[in-house]
DSSP file (Angstrom, degrees, kcal/mol; ACC not computed):
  #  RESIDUE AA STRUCTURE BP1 BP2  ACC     N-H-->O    O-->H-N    N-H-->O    O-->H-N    TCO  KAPPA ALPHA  PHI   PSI    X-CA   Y-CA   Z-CA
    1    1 A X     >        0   0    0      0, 0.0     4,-0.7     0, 0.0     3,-0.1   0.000 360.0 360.0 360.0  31.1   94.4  109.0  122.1
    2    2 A X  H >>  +     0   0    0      1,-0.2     4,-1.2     2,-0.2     3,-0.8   0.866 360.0  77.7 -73.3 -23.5   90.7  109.5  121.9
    3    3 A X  H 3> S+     0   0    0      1,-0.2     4,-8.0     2,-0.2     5,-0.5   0.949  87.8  63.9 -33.1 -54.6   90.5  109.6  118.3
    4    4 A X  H 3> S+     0   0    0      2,-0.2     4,-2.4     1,-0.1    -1,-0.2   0.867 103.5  43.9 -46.2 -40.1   90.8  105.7  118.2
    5    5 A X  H XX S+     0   0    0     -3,-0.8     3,-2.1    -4,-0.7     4,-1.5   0.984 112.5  50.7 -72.8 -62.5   87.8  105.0  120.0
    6    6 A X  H 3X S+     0   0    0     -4,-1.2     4,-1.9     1,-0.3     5,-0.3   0.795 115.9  47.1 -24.6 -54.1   86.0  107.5  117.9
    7    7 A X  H 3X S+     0   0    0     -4,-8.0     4,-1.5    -5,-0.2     5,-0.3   0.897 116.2  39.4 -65.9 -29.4   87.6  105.7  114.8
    8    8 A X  H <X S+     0   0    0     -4,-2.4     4,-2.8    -3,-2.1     6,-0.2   0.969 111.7  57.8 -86.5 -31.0   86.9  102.2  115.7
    9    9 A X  H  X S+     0   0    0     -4,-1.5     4,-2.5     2,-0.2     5,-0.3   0.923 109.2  45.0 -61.9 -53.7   83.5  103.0  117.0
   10   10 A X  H  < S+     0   0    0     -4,-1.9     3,-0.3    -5,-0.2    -2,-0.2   0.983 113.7  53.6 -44.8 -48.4   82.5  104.4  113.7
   11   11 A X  H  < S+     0   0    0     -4,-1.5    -2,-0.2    -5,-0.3    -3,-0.1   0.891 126.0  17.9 -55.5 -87.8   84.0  101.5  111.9
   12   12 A X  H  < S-     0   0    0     -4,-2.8    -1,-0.2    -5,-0.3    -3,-0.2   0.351  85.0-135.4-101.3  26.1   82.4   99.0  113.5
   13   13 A X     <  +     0   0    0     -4,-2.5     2,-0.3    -3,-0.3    -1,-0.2   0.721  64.7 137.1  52.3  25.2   79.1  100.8  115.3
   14   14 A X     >  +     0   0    0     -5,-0.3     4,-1.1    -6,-0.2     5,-0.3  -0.709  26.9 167.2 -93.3  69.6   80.4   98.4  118.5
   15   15 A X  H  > S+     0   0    0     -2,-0.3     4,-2.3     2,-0.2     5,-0.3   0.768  77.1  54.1 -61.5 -21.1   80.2  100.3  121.4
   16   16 A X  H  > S+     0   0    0      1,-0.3     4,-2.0     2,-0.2    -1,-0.2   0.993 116.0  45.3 -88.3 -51.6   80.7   96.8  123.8
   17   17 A X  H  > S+     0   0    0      1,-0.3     4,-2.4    -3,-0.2    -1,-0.3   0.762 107.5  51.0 -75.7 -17.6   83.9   96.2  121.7
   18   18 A X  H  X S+     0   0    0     -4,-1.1     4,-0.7     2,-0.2    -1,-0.3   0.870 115.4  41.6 -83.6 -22.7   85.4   99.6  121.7
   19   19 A X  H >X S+     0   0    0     -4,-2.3     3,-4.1    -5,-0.3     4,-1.1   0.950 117.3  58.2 -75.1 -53.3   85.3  100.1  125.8
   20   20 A X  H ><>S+     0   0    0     -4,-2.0     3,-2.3     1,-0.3     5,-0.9   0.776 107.9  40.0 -21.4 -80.7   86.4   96.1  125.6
   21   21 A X  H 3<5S+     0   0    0     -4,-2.4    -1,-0.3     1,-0.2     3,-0.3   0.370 110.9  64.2 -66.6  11.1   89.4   96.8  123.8
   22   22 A X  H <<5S+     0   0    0     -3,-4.1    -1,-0.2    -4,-0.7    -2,-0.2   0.457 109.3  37.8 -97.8 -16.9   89.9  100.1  126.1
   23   23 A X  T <<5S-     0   0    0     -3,-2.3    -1,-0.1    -4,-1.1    -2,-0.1   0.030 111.4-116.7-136.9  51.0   90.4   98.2  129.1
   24   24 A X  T   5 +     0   0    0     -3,-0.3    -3,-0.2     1,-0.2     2,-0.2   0.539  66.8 141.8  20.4  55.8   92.3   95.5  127.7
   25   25 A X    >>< +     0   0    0     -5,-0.9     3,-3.3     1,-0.1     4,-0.7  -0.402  15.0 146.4-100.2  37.8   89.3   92.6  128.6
   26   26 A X  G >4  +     0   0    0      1,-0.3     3,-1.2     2,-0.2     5,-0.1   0.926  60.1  71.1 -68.5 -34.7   89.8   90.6  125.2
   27   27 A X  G 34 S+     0   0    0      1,-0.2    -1,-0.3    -3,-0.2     4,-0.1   0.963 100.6  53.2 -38.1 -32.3   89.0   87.3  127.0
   28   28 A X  G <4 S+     0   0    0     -3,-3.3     2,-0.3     2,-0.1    -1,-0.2   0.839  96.7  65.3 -82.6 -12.1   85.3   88.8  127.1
   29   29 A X  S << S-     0   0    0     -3,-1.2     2,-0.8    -4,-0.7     0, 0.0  -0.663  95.4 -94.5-108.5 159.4   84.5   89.8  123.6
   30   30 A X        +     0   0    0     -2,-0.3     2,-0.2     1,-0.0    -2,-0.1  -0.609  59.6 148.8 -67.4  98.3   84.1   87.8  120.9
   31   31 A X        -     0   0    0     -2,-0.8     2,-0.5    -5,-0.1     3,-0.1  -0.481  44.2-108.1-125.5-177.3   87.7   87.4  118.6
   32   32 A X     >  -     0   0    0     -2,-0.2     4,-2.7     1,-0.2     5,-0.0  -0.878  35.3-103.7-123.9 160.9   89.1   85.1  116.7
   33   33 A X  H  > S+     0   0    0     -2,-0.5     4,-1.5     2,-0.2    -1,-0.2   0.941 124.3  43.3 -48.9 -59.9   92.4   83.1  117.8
   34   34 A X  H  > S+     0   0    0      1,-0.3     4,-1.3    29,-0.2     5,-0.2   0.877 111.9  49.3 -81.9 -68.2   94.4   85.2  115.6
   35   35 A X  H  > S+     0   0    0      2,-0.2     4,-1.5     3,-0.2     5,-0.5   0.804 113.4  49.5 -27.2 -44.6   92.8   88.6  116.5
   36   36 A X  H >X S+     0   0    0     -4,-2.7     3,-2.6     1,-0.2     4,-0.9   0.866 115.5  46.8 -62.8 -80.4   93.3   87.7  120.4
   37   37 A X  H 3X S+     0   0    0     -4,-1.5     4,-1.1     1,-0.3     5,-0.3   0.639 113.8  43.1 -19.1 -72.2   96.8   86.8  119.5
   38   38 A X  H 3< S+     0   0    0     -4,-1.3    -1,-0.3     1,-0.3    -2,-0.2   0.442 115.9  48.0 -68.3 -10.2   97.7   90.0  117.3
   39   39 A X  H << S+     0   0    0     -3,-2.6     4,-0.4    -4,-1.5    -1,-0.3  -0.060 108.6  55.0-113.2  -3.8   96.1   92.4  119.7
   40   40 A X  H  < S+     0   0    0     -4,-0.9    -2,-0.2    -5,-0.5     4,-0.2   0.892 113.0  45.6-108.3 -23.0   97.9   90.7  122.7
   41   41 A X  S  X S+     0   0    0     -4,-1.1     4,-1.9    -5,-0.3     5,-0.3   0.583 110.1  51.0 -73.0 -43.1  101.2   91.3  120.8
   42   42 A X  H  > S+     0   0    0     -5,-0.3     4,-2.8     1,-0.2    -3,-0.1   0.947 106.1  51.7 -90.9 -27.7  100.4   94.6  120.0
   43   43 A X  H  > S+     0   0    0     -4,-0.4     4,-0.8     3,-0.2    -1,-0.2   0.588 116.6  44.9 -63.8  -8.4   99.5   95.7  123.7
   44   44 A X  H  > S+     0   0    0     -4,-0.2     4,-1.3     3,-0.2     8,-0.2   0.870 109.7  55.2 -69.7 -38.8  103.2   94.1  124.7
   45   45 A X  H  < S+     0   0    0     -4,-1.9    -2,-0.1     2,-0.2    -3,-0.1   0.915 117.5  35.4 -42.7 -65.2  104.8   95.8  121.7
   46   46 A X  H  < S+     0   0    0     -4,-2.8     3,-0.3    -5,-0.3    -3,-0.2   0.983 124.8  38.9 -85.0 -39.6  103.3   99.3  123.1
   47   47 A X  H  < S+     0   0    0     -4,-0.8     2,-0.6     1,-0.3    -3,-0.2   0.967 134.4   8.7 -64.8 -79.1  103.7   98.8  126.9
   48   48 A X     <  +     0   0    0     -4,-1.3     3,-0.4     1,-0.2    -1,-0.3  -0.946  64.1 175.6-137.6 119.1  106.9   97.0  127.3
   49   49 A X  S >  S+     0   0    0     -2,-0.6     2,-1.8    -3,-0.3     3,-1.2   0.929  80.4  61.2 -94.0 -62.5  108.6   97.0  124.1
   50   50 A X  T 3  S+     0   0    0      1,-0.2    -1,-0.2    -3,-0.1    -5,-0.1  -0.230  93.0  73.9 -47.8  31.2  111.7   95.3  125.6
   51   51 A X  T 3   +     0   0    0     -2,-1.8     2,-0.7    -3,-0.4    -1,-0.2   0.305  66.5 110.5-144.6 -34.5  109.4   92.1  126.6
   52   52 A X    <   +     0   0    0     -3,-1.2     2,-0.3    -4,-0.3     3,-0.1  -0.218  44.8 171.4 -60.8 113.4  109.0   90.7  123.3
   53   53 A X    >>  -     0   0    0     -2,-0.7     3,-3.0     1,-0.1     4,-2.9  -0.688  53.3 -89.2-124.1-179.0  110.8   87.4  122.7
   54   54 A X  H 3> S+     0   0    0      1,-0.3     4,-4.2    -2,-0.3    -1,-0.1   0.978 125.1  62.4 -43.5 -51.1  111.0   84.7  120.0
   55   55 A X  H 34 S+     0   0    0      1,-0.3    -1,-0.3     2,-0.2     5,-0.1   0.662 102.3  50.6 -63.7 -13.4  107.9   83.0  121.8
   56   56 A X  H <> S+     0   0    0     -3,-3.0     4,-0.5     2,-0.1     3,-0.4   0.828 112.6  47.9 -60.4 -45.2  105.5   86.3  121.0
   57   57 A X  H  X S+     0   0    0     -4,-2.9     4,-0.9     1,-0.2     3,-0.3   0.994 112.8  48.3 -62.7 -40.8  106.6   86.1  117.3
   58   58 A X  H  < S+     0   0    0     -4,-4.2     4,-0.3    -5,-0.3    -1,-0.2   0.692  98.2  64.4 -66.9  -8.5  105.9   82.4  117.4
   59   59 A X  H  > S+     0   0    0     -3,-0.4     4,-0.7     1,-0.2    -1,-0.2   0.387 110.1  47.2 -96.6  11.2  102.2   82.6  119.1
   60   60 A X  H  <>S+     0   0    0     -4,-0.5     5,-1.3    -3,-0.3    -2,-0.2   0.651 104.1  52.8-118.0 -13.7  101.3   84.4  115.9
   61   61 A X  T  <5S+     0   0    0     -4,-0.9    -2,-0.2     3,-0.1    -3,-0.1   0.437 110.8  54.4 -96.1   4.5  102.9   82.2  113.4
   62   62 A X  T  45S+     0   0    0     -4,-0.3    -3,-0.1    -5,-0.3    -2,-0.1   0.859 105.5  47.1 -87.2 -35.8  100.9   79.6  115.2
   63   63 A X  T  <5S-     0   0    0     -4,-0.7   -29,-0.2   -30,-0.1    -2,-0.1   0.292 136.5 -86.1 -85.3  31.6   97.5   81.4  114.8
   64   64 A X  T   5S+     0   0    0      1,-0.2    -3,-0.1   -30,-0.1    -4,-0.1   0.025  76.9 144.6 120.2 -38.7   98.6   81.8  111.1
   65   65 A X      < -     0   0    0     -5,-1.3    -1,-0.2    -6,-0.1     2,-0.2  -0.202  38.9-142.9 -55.1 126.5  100.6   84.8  110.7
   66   66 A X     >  -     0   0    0      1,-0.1     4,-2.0    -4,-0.0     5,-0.4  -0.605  26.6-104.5-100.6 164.0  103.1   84.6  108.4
   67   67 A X  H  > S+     0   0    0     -2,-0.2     4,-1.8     1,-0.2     5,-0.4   0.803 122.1  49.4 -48.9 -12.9  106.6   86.2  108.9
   68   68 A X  H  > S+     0   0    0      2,-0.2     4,-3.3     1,-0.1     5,-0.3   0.941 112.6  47.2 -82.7 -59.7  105.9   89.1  106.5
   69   69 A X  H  > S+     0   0    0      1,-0.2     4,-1.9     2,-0.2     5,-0.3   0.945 116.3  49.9 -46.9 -47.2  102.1   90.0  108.2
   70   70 A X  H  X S+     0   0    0     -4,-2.0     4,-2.1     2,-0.2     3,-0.4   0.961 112.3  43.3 -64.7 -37.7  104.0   89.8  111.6
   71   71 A X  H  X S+     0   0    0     -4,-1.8     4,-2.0    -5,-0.4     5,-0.5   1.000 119.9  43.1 -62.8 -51.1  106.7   92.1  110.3
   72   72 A X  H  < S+     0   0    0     -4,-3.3     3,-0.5    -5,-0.4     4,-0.4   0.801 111.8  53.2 -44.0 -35.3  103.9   94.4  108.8
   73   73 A X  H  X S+     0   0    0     -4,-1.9     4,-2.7    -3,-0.4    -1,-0.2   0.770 107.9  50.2-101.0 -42.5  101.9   94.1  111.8
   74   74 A X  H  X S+     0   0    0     -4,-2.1     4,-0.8    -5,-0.3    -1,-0.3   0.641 109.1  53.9 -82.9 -21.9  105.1   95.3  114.1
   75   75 A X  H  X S+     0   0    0     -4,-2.0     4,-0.6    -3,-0.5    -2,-0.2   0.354 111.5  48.6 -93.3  -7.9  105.6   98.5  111.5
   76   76 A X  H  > S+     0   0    0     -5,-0.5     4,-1.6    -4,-0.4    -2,-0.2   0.854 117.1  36.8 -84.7 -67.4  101.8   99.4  112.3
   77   77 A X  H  X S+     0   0    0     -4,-2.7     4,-1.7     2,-0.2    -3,-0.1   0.964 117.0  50.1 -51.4 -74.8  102.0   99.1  115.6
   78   78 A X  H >X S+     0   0    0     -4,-0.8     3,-2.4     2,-0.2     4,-2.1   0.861 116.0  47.8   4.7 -88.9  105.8  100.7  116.0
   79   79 A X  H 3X S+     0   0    0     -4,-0.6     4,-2.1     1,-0.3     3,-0.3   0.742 111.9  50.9 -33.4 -68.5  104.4  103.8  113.6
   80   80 A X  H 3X S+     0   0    0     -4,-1.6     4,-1.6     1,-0.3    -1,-0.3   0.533 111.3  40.7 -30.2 -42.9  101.2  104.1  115.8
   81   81 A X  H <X S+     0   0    0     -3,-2.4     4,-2.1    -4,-1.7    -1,-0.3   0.957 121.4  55.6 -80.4 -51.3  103.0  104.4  119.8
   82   82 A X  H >X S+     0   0    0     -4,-2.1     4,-2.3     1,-0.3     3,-1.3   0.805 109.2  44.3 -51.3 -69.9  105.8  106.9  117.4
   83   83 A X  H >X S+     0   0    0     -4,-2.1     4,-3.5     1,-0.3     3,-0.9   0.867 116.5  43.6 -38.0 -80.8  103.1  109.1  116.2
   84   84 A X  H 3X S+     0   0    0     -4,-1.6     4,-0.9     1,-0.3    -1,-0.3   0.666 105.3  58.8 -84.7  12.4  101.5  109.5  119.1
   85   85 A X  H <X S+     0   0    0     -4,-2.1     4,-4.3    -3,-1.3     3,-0.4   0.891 109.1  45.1 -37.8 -57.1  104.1  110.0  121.2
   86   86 A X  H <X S+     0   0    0     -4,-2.3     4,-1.4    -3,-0.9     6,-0.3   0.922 107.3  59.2 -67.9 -42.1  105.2  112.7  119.4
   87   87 A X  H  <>S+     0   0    0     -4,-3.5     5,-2.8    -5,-0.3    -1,-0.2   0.742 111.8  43.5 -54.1 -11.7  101.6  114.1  119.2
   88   88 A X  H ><5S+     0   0    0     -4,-0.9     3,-1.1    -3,-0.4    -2,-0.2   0.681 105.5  62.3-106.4 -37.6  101.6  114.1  122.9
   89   89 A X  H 3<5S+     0   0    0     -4,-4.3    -2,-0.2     1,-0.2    -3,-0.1   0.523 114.3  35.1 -72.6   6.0  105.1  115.6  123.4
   90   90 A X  T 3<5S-     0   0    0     -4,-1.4    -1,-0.2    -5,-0.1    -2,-0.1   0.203 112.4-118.3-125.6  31.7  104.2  118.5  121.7
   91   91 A X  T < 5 -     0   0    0     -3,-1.1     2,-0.5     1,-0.2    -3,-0.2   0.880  38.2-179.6  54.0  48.9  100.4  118.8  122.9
   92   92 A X      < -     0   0    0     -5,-2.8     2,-0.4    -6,-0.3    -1,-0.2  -0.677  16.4-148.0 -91.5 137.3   98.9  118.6  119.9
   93   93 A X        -     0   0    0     -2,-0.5     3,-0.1     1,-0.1    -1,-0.0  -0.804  15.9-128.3-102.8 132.9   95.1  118.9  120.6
   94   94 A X        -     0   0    0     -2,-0.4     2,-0.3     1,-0.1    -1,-0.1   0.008  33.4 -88.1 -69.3-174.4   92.8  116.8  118.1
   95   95 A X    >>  -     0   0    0      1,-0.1     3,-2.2     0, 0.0     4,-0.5  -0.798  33.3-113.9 -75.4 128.6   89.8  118.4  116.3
   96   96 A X  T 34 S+     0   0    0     -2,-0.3     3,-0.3     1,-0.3    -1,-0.1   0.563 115.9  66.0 -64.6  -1.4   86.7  118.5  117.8
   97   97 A X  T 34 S+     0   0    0      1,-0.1    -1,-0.3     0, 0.0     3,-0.0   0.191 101.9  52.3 -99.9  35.4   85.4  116.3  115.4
   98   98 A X  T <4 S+     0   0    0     -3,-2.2     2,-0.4     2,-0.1   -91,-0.2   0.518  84.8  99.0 -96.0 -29.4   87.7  113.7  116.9
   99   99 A X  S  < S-     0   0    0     -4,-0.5   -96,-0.1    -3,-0.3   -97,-0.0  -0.697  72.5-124.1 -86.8 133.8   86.8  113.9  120.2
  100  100 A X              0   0    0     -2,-0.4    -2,-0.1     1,-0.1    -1,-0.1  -0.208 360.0 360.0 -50.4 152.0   84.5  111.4  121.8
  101  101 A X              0   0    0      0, 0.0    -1,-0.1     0, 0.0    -2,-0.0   0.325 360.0 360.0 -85.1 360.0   81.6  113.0  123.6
């Protein structure tokens, strides 16, 4: 899954946030309630899928998210582990101009 950092690091030309968000540290970087939230949801969502209860959906309709952005937000994620799952159960090797140096 090295593409992502490669992607997010172009996007936002933040090296301190992409290793942040690589070694799940979010307390340290600078977020917004609702960012911490939705990225704390979406690493339970891909680690332990079966861990999600009412009281996730609801610490995101408290930092704002309404049910349709959560759902969306949960069909993002969802696609994202699918995809690469499958890209990794059949070895598919990126492009080198994908790969981090």
């Amino acid at each position: 899954m090295k593409h992502h950092g490669a992607g997010l690091r172009r996007l936002t030309r933040d090296e301190i946030l992409v290793e942040t968000l690589k070694t799940n540290q979010l307390t340290s970087v600078n977020l917004s309630a609702a960012d911490r939230e939705l990225l704390r949801y979406a690493v339970k969502l891909t680690k332990d899928p079966a861990s999600v209860v009412e009281a996730d959906i609801e610490a995101l309709r408290v930092v704002g998210f309404d049910d349709r952005s959560i759902h969306d937000a949960c069909q993002i994620v969802a696609y994202f582990n699918y995809v690469n799952r499958i890209a990794d159960g059949l070895g598919v090797e990126l492009e080198d101009r994908f790969v981090e140096a």
